[in-house]
C-alpha positions as CSV (number, residue, x, y, z in Angstrom):
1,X,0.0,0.0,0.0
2,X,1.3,3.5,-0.8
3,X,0.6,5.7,1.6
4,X,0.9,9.9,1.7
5,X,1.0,11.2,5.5
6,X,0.6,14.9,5.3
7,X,2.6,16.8,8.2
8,X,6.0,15.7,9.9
9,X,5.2,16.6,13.1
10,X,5.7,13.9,16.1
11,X,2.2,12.5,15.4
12,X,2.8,11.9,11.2
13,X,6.4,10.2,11.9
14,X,4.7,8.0,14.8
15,X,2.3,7.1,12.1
16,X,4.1,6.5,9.2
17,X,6.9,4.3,11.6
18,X,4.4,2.3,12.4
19,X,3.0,2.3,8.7
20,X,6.5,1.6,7.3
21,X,6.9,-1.5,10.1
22,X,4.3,-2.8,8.7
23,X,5.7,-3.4,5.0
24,X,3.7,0.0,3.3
25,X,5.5,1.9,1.0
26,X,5.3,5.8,3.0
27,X,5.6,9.0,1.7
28,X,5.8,12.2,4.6
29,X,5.5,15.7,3.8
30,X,6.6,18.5,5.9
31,X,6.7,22.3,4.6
32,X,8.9,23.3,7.2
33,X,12.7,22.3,6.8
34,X,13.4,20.5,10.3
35,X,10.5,17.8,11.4
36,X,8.7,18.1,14.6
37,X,6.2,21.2,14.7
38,X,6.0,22.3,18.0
39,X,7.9,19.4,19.4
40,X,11.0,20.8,17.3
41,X,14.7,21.4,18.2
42,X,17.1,24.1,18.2
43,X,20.7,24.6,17.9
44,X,21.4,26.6,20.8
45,X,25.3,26.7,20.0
46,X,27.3,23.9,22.4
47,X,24.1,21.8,22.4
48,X,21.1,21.2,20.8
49,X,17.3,20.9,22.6
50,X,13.9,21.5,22.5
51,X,12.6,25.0,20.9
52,X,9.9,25.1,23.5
53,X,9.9,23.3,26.4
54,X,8.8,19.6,26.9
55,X,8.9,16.6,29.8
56,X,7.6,13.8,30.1
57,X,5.7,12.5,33.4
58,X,5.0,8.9,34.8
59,X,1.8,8.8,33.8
60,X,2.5,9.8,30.0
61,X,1.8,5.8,29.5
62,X,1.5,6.5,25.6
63,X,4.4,8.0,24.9
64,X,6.6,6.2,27.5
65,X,5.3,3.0,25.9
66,X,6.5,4.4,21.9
67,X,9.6,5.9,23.5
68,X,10.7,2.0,24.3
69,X,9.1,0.7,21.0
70,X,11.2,2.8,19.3
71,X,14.5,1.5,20.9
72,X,14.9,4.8,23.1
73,X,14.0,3.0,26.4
74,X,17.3,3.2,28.0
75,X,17.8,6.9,27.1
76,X,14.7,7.9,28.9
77,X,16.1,9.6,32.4
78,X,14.2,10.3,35.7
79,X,15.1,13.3,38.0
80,X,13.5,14.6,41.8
81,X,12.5,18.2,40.7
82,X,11.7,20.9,42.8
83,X,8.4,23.6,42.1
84,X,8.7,27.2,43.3
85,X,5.9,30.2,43.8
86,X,6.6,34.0,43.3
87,X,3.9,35.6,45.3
88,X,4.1,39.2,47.1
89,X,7.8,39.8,45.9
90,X,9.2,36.7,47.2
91,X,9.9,32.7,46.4
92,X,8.4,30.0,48.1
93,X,9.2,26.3,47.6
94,X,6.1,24.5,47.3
95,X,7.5,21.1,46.6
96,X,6.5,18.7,49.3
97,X,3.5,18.4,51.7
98,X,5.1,20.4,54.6
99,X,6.3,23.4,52.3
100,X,2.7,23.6,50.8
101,X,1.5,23.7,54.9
102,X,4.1,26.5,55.4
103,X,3.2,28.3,52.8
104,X,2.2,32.4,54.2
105,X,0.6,33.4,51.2
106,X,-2.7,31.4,52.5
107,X,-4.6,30.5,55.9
108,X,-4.3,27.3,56.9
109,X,-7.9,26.6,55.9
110,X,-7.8,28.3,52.3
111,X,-4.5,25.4,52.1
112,X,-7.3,22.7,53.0
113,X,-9.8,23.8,50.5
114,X,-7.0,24.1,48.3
115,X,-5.6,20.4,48.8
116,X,-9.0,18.8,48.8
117,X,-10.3,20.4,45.1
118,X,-6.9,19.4,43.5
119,X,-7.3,15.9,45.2
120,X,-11.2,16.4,43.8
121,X,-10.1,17.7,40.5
122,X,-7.7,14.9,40.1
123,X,-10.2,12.3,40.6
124,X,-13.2,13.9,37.9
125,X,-13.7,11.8,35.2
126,X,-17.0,13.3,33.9
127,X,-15.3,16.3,32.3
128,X,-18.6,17.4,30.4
129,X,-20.3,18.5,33.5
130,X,-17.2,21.3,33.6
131,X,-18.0,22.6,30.0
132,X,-21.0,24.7,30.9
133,X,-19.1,26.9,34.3
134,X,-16.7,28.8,33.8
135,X,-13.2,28.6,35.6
136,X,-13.3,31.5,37.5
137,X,-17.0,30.4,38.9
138,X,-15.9,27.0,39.8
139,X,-12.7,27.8,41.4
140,X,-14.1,30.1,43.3
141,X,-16.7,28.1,44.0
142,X,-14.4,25.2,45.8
143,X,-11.1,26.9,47.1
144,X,-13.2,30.0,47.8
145,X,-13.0,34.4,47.0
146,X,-9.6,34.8,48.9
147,X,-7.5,31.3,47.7
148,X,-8.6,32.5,43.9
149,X,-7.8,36.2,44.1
150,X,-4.2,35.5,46.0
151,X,-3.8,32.4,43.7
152,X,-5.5,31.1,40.8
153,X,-6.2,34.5,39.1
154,X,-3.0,36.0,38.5
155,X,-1.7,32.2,37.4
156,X,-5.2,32.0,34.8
157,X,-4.1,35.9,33.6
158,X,-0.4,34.6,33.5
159,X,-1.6,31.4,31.3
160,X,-5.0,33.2,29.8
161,X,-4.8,36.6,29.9
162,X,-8.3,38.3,30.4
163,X,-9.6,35.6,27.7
164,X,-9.6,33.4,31.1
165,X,-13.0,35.1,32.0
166,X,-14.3,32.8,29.2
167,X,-12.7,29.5,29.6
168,X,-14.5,26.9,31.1
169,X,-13.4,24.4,34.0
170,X,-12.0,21.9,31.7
171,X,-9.4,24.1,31.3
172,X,-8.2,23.6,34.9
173,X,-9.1,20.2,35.2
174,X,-7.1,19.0,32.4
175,X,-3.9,20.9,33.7
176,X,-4.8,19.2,37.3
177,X,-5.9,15.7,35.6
178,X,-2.1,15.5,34.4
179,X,0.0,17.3,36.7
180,X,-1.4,15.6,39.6
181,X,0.1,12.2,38.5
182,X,4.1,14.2,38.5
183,X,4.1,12.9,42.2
184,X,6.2,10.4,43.8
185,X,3.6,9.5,46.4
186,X,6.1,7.5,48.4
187,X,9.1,10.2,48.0
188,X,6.1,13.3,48.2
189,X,8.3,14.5,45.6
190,X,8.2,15.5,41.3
191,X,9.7,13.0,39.2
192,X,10.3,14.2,35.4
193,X,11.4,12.6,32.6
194,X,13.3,13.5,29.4
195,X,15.1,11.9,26.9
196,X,19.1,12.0,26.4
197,X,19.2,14.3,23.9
198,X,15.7,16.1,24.0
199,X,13.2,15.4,21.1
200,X,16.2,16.1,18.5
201,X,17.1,12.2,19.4
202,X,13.6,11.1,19.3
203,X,12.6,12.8,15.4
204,X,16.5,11.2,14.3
205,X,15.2,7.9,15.6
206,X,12.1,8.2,13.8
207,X,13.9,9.7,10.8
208,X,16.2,6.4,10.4
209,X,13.5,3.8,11.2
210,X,11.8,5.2,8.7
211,X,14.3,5.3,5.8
212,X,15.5,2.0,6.8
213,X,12.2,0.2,6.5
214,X,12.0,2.2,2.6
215,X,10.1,5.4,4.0
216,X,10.7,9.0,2.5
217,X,10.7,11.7,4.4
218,X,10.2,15.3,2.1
219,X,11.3,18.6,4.3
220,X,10.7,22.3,3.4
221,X,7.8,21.1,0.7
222,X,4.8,22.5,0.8
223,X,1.6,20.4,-0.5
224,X,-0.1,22.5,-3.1
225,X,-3.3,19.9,-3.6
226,X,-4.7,16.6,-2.9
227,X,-7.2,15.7,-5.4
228,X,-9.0,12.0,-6.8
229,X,-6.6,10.4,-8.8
230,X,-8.4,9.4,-12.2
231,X,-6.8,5.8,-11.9
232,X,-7.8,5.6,-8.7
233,X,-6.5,6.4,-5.1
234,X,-5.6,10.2,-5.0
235,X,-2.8,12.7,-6.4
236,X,-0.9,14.8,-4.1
237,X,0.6,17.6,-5.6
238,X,3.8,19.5,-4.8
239,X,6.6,21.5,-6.5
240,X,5.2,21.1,-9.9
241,X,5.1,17.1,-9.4
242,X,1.9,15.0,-9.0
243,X,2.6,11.5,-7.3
244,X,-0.3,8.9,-7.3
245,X,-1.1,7.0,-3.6
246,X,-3.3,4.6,-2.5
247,X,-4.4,6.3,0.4
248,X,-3.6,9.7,2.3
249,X,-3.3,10.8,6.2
250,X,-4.0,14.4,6.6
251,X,-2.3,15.5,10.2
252,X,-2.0,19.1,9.5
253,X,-4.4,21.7,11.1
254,X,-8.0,21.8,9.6
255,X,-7.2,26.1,8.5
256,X,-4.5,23.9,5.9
257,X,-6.3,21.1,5.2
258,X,-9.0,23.8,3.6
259,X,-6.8,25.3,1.4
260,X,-5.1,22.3,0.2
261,X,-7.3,19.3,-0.2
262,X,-9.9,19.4,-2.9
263,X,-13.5,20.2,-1.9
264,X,-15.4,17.1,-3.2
265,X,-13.0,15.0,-0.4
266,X,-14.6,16.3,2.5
267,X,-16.5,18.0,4.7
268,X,-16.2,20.9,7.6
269,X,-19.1,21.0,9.9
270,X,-18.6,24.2,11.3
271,X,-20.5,24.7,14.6
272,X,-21.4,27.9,16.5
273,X,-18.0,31.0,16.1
274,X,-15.2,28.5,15.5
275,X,-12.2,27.2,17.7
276,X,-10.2,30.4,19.1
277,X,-6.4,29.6,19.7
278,X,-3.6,30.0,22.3
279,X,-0.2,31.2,21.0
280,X,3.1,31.5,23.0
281,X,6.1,33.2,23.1
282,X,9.3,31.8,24.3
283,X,12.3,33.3,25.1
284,X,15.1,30.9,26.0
285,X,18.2,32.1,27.9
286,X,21.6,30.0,28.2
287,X,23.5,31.2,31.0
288,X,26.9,30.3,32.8
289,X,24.8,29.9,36.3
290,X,21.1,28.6,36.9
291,X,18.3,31.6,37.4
292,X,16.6,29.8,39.3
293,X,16.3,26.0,41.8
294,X,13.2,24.8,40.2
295,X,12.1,23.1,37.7
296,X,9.4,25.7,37.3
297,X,8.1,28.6,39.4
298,X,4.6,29.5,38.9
299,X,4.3,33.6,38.6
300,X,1.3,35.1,40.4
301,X,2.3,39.2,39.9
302,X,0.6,40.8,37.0
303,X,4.2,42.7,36.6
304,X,6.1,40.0,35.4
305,X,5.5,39.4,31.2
306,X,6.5,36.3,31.1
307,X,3.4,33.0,32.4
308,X,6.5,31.5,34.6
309,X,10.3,30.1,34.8
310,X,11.1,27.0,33.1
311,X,14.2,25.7,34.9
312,X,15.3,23.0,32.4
313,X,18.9,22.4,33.8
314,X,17.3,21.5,37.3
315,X,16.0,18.6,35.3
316,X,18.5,17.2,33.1
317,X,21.7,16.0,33.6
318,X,24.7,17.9,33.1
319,X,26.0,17.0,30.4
320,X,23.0,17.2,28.1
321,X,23.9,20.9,27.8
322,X,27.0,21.1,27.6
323,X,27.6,22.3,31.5
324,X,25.7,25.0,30.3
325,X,21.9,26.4,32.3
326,X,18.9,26.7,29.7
327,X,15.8,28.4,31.1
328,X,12.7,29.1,28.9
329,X,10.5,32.1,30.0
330,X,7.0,31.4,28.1
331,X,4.2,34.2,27.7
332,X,0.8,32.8,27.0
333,X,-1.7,35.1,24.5
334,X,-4.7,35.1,22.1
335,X,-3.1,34.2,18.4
336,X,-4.4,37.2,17.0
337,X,-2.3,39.6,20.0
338,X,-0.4,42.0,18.5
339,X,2.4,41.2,20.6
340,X,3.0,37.8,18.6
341,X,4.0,40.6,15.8
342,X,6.7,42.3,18.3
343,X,10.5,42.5,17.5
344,X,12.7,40.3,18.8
345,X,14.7,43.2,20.7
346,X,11.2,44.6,22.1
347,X,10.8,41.1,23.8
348,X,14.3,40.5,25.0
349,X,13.5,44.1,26.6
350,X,10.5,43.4,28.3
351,X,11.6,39.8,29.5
352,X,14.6,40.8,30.9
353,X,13.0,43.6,32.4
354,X,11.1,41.4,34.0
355,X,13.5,39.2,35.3
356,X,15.3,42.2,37.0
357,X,12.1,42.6,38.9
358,X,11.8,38.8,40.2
359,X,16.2,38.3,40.2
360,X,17.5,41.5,41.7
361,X,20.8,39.9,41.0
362,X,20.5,38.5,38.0
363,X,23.8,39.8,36.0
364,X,23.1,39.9,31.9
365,X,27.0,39.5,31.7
366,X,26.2,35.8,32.7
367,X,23.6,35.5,30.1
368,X,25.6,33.4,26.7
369,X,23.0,33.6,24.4
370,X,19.2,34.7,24.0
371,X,17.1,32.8,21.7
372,X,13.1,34.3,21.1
373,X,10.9,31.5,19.7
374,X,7.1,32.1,18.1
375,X,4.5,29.9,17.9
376,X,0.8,31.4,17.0
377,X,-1.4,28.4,17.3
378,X,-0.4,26.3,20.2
379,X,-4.0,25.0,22.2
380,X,-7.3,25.7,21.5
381,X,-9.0,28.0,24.1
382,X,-11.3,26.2,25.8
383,X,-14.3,28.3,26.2
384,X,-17.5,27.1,27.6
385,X,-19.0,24.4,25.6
386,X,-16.1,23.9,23.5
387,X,-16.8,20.8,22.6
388,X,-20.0,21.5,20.7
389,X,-17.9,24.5,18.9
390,X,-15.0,22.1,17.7
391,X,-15.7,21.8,13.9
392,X,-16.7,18.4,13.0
393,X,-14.6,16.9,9.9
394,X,-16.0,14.2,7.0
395,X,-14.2,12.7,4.9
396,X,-16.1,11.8,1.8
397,X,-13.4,9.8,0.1
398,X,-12.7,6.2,1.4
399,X,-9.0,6.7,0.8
400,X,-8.7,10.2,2.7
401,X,-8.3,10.0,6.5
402,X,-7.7,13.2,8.6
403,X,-6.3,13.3,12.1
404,X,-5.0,16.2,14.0
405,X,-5.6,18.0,16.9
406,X,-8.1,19.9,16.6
407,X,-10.6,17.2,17.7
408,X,-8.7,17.4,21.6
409,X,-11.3,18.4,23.8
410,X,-11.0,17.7,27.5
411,X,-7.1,17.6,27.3
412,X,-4.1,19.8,27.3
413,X,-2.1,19.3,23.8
414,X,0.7,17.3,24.9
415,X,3.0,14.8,23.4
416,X,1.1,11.8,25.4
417,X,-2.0,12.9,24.0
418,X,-0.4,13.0,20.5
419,X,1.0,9.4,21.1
420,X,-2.9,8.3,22.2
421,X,-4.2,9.8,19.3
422,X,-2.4,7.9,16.8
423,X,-2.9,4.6,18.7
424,X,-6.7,5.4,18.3
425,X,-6.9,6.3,14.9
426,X,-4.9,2.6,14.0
427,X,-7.3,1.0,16.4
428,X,-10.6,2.2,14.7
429,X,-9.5,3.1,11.0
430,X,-6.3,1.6,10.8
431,X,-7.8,-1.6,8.7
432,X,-9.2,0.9,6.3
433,X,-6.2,2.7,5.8
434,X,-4.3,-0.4,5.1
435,X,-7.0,-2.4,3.3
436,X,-6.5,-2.9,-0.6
């Protein structure tokens, strides 16, 4: 079977391994020129590592399971990581049981309402029941006016901007749902995971099993069309060539699947205003010392720019950068804010700004090299009822299938939900795709 997978992001090359394992002749196209989408690498000089930042927890069951299926068991590390809070000017480790009970931002009995609706939240499995409240009504509702205002607001205007006023529960839940799981219950401590190498060594894996089993992999070419072929299957076009295939996986978002695939091959049920999306900036610093003793510090003062501090080095060994620090410092906005359009100096500016405010001695001379990363589409925005807004997509040919993720809607996009994704879509269509 010859087989087109459009998109060479982490879910395409997951597919078309498998697909290529299984003795089909695969084809993967990818307009960008390096694979991965937002899973990506960069070249950050003495080492290379993710572009935005990534880890993987014990629950991620999916992807820990396709991590060892692709021979990358024993490069998969663990590490005890730490998880701060900047709250009225100062940083408070909040990274065991007794830290969280010493904690002065909160009353001892905001703490216990606190405790019990993340323990609650943790254990909801009837997400549709959140869809219709919104998340400021139902956190207030359970930790109460004083543990939202001092906590949960400035972290949902840090991660949400104003737009949280519209989000509904599932928002938090998700976020809970997985986080939750991070903990060691017998150490009452984080344990993260990454692989030697960060996702660079994962999309090289993929990239040689691939080849090896016969696969092609196409970089920085852009599908122009994917129409019926008149001998059957369809024809995907792309710098001036038109290649015949049996069948055709569309993993690329549905706004490109519109403008690409041919009209007569399927269908977009569009329901109520259409899927609002999340973007993110990232600056990334590499420094001679760490900023910062976490692996992340959760932000709740409106006069930081940045949604938190990603302490990568506190989680990987030191030698995977190169003795080196790498921090990320992500800001979480609507995709259509202007300040996804800023320059890269204007951001640098207002970041490092910032981090004078939180580091008083933080010394620029120790910073090595700044790196400001883009991405304009990152999550849905999960406003109430999103899940009746999520356009619903037909195929109308039996040799088209689409799967992306615009269809996640009670989860935060993640790479274990990517990795489920795929393992559902060969489950329930996979003897179509590969059928003759």
């Amino acid at each position: 079977m010859k087989i087109a997978l459009i998109g060479g992001g982490l879910m395409g090359l997951a597919l078309a391994r498998h697909l290529c394992s299984a003795g089909h002749s695969v084809a993967v196209f990818e307009r960008e020129k390096q694979l991965g989408g937002l899973a990506t690498y960069h070249d950050y000089g003495p080492f290379y590592w993710d572009r935005f930042y990534h880890v993987i927890l014990p629950s991620d069951t999916h992807l820990i399971g396709f991590l060892r299926d692709i021979g990358l068991g024993e490069q998969l590390h663990w590490t005890k990581t730490r998880t701060g809070f900047y709250v009225d000017q100062t940083f408070y480790s909040m990274s065991s049981s007794m830290e969280f009970l010493l904690f002065p931002a909160l009353p001892l009995w905001s703490k216990a309402r606190l405790a019990a609706t993340i323990l609650y939240c943790a254990r909801i499995d009837d997400w549709q029941r959140l869809e219709g409240i919104t998340v400021e009504e139902w956190l207030r509702k359970t930790c109460g006016r004083r543990t939202f205002e001092k906590l949960w607001r400035p972290l949902l205007l840090a991660k949400l901007g104003e737009h949280y006023k519209r989000v509904s529960a599932v928002f938090i839940w998700s976020y809970i749902k997985r986080l939750h799981t991070a903990r060691d219950s017998s150490a009452q401590k984080e344990t993260l995971g990454y692989v030697s190498g960060g996702y660079k060594t994962v999309f090289d894996r993929l990239q040689h099993l691939i080849g090896s089993a016969g696969g092609r992999i196409l970089t920085d070419v852009a599908v122009k069309e994917i129409k019926t072929h008149p001998e059957g299957g369809l024809s995907v076009d792309y710098q001036g060539q038109s290649e015949r295939f049996d069948k055709a996986v569309y993993t690329a978002p549905i706004g490109v699947l519109e403008r690409t695939v041919s009209e007569d091959l399927f269908e977009v049920e569009k329901r109520g205003r259409g899927v609002e999306y999340l973007g993110v900036i990232c600056m990334v610093l590499v420094t001679r010392r760490p900023l910062v003793p976490y692996y992340v510090v959760n932000i709740a003062d409106d006069r930081i720019p940045f949604t938190g501090i990603i302490g990568m080095s506190t989680l990987l060994a030191p030698d995977e950068t190169g003795g080196l620090h790498l921090t990320y410092l992500p800001k979480y906005v609507h995709s259509e804010d202007p300040i996804l359009r800023s320059s890269d100096e204007e951001l640098r500016t207002q970041f490092l700004d910032g981090l004078r405010v939180m580091l008083p001695e933080f010394r620029e001379d120790d910073v090595l090299a700044v790196h400001i990363n883009r991405a304009v589409k990152v999550q849905p925005l999960q406003v109430l009822n999103y899940s009746t807004l999520v356009p619903r997509v037909v195929t109308k040919h039996p040799d088209l299938f689409i799967l992306n993720t615009s269809q996640f809607v009670n989860c935060t996009l993640n790479n274990n939900e990517v990795i489920r994704a795929v393992n559902d879509f060969l489950a329930t269509s996979g003897a179509d795709l590969t059928a003759c």
